[in-house]
C-alpha positions in Angstrom: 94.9 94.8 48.7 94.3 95.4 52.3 90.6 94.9 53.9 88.9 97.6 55.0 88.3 98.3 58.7 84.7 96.6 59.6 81.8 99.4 59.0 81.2 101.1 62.2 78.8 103.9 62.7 80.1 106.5 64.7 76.8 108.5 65.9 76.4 104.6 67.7 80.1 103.4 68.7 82.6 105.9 68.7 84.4 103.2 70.9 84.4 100.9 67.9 85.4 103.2 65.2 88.9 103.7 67.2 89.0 99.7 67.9 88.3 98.5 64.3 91.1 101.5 63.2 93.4 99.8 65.7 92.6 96.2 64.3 93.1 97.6 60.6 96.6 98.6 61.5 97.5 95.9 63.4 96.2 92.9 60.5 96.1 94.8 57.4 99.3 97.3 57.7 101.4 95.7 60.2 100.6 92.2 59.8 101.0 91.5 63.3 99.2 89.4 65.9 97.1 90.6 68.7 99.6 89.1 71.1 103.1 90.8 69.4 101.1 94.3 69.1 100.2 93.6 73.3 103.8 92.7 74.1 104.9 95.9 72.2 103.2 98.0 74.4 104.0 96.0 77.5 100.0 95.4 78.2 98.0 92.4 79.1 96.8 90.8 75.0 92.9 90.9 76.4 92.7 94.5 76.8 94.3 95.3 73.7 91.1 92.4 72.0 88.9 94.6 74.0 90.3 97.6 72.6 89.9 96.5 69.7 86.0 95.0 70.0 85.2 98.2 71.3 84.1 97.4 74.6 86.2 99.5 77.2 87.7 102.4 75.7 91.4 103.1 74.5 93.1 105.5 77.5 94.6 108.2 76.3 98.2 107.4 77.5 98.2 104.7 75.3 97.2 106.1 72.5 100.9 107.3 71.5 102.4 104.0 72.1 99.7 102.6 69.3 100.7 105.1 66.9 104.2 104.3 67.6 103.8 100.8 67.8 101.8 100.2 64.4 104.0 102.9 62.9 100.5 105.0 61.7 101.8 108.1 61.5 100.1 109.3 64.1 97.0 108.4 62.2 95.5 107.0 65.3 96.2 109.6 67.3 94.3 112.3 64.7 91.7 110.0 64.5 91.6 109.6 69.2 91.5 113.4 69.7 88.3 114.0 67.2 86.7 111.5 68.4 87.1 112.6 72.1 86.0 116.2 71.1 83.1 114.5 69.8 82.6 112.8 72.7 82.5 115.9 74.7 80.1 117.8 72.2 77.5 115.3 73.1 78.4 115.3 76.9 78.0 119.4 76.7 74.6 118.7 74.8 73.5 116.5 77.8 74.0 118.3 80.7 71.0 120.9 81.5 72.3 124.1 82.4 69.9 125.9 84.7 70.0 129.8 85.2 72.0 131.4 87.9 71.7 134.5 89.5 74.0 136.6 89.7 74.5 136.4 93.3 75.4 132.8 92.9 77.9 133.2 90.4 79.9 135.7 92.8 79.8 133.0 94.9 81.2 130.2 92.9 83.9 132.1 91.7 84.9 132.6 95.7 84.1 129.0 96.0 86.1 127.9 92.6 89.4 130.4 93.8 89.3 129.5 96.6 89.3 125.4 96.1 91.7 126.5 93.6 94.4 127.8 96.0 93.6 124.9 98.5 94.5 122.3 96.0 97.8 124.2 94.9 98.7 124.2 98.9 97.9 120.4 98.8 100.3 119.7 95.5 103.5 121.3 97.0 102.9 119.4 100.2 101.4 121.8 102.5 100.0 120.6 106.2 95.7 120.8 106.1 94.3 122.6 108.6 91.6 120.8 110.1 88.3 121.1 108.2 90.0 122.2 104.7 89.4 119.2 103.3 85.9 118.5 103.6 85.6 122.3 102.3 87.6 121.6 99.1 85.7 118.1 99.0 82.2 120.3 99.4 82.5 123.8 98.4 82.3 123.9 94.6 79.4 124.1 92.3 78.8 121.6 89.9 79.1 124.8 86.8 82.7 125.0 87.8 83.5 122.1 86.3 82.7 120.2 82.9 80.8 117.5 83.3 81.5 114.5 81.6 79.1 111.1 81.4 79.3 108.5 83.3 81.8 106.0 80.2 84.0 108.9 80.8 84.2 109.1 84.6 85.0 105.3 84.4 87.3 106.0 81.6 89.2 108.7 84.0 89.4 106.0 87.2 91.2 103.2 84.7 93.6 106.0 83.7 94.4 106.9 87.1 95.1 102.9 87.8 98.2 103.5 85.5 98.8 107.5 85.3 99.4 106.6 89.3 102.8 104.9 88.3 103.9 107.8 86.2 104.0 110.8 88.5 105.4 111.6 91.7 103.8 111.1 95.0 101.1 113.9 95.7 101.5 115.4 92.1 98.0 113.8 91.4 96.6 115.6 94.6 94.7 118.5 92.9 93.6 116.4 89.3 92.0 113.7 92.3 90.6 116.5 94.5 88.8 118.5 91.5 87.3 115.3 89.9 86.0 114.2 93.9 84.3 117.6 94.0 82.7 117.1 90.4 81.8 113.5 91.0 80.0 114.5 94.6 78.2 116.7 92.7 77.1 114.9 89.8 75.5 112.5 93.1 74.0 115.3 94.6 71.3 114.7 91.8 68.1 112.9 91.0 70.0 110.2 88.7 68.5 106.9 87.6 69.6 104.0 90.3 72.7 102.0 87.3 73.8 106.0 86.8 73.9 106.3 91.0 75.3 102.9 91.6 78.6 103.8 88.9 79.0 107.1 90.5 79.8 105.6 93.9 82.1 103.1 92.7 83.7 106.2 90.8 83.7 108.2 94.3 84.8 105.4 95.8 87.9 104.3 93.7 89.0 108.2 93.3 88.9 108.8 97.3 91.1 105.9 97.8 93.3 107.0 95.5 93.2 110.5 97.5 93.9 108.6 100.4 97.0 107.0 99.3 98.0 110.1 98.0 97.8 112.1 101.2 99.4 108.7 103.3 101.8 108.8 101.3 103.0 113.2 101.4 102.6 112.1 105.6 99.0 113.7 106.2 97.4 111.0 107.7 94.5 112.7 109.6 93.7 114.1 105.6 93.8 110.9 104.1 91.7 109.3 107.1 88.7 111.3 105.8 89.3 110.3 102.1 89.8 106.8 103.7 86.4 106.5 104.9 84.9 108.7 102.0 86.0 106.0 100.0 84.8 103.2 102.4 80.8 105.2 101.9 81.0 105.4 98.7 82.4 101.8 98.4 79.6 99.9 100.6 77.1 102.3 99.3 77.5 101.1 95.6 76.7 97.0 96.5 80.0 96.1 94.9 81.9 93.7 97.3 85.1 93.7 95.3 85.3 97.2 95.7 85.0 97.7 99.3 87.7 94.4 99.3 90.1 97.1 97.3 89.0 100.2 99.9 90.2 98.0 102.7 92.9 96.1 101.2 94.7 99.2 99.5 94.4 101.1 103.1 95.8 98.3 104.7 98.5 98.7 101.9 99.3 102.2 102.5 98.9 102.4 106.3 102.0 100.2 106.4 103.9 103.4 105.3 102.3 106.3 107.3 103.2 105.1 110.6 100.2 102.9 111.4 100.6 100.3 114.1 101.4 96.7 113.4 98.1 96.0 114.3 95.5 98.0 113.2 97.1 97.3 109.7 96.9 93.8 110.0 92.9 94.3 111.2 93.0 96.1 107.8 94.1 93.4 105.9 92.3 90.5 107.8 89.1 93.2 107.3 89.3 92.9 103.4 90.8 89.5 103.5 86.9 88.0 105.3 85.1 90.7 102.9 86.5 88.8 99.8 85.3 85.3 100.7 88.6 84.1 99.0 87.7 85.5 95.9 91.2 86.9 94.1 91.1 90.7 93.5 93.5 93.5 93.5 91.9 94.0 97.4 92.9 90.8 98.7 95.8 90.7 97.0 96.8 93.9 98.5 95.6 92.9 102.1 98.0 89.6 101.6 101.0 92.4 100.9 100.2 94.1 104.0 100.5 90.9 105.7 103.9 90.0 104.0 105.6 93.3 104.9 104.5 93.5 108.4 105.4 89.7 108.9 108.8 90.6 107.3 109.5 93.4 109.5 109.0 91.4 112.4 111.5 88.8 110.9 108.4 85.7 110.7 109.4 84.1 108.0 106.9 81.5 107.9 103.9 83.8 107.7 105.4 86.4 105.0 106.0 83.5 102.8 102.6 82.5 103.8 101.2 86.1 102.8 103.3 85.8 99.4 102.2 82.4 98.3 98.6 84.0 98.9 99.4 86.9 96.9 100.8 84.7 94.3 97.5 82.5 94.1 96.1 86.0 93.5 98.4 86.5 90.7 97.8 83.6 88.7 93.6 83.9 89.1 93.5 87.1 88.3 96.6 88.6 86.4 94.5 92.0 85.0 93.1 92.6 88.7 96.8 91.9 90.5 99.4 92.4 88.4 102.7 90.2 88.6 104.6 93.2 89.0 103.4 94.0 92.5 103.5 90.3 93.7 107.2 90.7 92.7 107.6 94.2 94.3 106.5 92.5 97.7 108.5 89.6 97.4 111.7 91.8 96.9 110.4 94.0 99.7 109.9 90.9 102.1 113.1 88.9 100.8 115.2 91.6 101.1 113.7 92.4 105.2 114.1 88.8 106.1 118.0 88.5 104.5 116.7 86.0 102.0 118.9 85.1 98.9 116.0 85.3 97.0 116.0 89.3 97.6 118.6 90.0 94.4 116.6 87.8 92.3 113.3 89.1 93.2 114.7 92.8 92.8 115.4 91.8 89.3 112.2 90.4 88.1 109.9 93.1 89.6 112.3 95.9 88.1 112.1 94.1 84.4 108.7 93.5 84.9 107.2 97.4 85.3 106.2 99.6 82.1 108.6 102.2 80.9 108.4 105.7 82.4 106.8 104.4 86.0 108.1 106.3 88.9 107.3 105.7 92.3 107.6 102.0 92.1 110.6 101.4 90.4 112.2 104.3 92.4 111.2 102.3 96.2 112.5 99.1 94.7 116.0 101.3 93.8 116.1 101.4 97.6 114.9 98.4 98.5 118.0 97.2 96.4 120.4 99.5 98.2 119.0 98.2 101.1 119.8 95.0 99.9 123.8 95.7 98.7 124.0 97.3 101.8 122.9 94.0 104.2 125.3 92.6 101.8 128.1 94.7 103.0 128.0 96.8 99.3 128.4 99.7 101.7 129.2 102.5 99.1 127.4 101.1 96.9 124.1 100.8 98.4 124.5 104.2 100.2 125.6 105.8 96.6 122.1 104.1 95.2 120.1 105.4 97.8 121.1 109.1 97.5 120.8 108.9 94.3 117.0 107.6 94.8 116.5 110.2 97.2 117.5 113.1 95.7 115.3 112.6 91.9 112.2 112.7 93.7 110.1 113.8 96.5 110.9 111.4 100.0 107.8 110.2 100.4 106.8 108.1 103.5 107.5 104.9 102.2 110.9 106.3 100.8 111.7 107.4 104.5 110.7 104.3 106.2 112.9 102.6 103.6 115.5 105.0 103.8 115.9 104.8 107.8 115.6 101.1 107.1 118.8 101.5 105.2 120.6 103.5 107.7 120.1 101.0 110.6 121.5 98.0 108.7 124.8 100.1 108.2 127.6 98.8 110.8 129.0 101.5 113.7 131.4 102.4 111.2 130.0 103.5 108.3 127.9 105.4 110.0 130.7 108.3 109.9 130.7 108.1 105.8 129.8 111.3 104.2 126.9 109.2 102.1 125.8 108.3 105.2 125.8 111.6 106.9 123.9 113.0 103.7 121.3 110.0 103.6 120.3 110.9 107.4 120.2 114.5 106.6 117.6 113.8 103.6 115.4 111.7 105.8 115.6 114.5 108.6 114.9 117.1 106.3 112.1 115.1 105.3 
């Protein structure tokens, strides 16, 4: 007869009720090892243990794939969502609600429509005026939100680490912008220093995201501000790694929005001295930065320099950089320096992505028509690329790659309908 889950009490670990559930399935139903449960769900076997131990909490994206994976009926699922209300029945129980007048709530409800119609303006890609921004980033009261606690707030930034793969570029615009304003707010108060300290690395982690959300829509003067937002927040909090990741993911992104060669390479070399050497999703992002560029500019010796760095990244810290992006650069830079390796690469990072992600696995598509095309797959690559083009919005790393595609066609092809449609999406665009 099957064991019972280990006794948790749920008015002290609500974490730990959903992790021993989790392990009950997994050794008492399924009969499966930690490590065949992780590969199921195409995650790294230590955060599924820590799942399961109850010390960082189960993201609600995955909570679906448990249910599936252990076959529980949703059982898992039932048992996530009450436990999450509860969760929020003790955050509402927290937070002090003080009066307000009714002046002031005339006011928020200008401040909360108009926010509001700023952030829909910002999800279908519209131009920010100058200032609108800092409004949206400043003008809301803190009772036009809920407030969650500070678990949850870290609980939202790992989410956005994978919900990022999932959507389209700038669809998470508004969800980013609404949780900055709350997340000022919550700062804005007399808070113990730990509660302070988490807060910024929240702010900080959610304004880069911003960033690279505005780079990548083209509104580089809008993500500039979130850029050094993030930076603030970053330094403020004390946590070196962090401000690493500020600079290295800006040096990431600035590679796409048009950035000079070399103020992205002072990006990178910026996070690279920050780091002291120590690997982190920052430095390894700073050493992709350094590949591209160094591919682009056809040195071969120091992009495969700046991908054996990234790969020493890699192996030292797997969770932090995962092999999936050192493959993505390595397809990127093989395929911009003509290298055989490019098909093979292409490969790899394409098997290596969870199912459902977006934006990645749609670049590498062109990356690879790139490829087929330097490989004189003419219809083929253009085909591919149109293809690529046309299921999502162009972004600006899709238009760097996409004009990247049209220069390596020869004089002829250049007359090909695909290719007259290919340059008429990136000058739409």
């Amino acid at each position: 007869m099957p064991r019972p889950p280990q006794p948790v009490d749920p008015e002290e670990s609500l974490h730990h009720l959903i992790g021993a559930t989790i392990r009950h399935w997994r050794q008492e139903v399924r009969k499966i090892s930690l490590t065949e449960l992780a590969k199921m769900i195409y995650i790294d076997v230590s955060q599924v243990s820590k799942w399961e131990r109850g010390e960082i909490p189960v993201p609600a994206h995955r909570v679906a794939d448990l249910d599936e994976a252990l076959q529980a009926g949703r059982q898992i699922a039932a048992l996530y969502a009450a436990v999450t209300e509860l969760e929020e029945l003790r955050a509402r129980e927290r937070v002090t609600v003080e009066d307000t007048e009714a002046a002031g709530t005339d006011e928020t409800d200008m401040k909360r429509r108009a926010a509001l119609q700023m952030l829909a303006a910002l999800s279908a890609g519209a131009a920010i005026p100058p200032g609108a921004l800092e409004t949206v980033l400043s003008g809301v009261t803190p009772d036009s939100i809920d407030q969650m606690d500070v678990d949850r707030w870290e609980r939202t930034v790992h989410e956005y680490r994978h919900v990022c793969l999932m959507r389209w570029t700038g669809a998470l615009i508004p969800d980013l912008t609404a949780d900055i304003v709350a997340v000022g707010k919550l700062l804005e108060r007399k808070n113990p220093p730990s509660v302070h300290t988490r807060l910024l690395r929240v702010s900080a982690e959610l304004s880069g995201r911003l960033a690279a959300e505005l780079d990548d829509i083209g509104d580089r003067r809008a993500a500039r501000v979130a850029w050094a937002s993030a930076r603030r927040a970053a330094d403020a909090s004390g946590d070196r790694d962090l401000s690493v990741w500020v600079r290295g993911y800006e040096a990431d992104q600035a590679r796409w929005a048009g950035c000079p060669d070399h103020l992205v390479i002072d990006l990178a070399d910026e996070a690279i001295a920050l780091s002291g050497g120590k690997p982190s999703r920052g430095l390894g992002g700073a050493y992709a930065a350094c590949a591209s560029i160094a591919a682009r500019r056809g040195d071969k010796h120091a992009a495969i320099e700046a991908l054996q760095n990234m790969a020493e990244v890699t192996d030292r810290a797997p969770e932090a950089f995962p092999e999936y992006f050192l493959r993505w650069n390595e397809a990127y830079a093989y395929t911009f320096l003509g290298d055989g390796r490019a098909s093979s690469s292409l490969d790899r990072a394409l098997a290596l992505y969870p199912p459902g992600t977006m934006t990645p696995v749609a670049n590498l598509r062109l990356i690879q028509a790139l490829d087929l095309v330097q490989q004189r797959e003419i219809d083929e690559g253009l085909e591919q690329a149109l293809t690529v083009l046309q299921s999502g919005s162009i972004s600006t790393t899709r238009h760097h790659l996409a004009g990247r595609i049209l220069q390596a066609l020869p004089e002829q092809a250049h007359k090909l309908p695909a290719a007259r449609d290919l340059r008429a999406l990136t000058v739409k665009a």
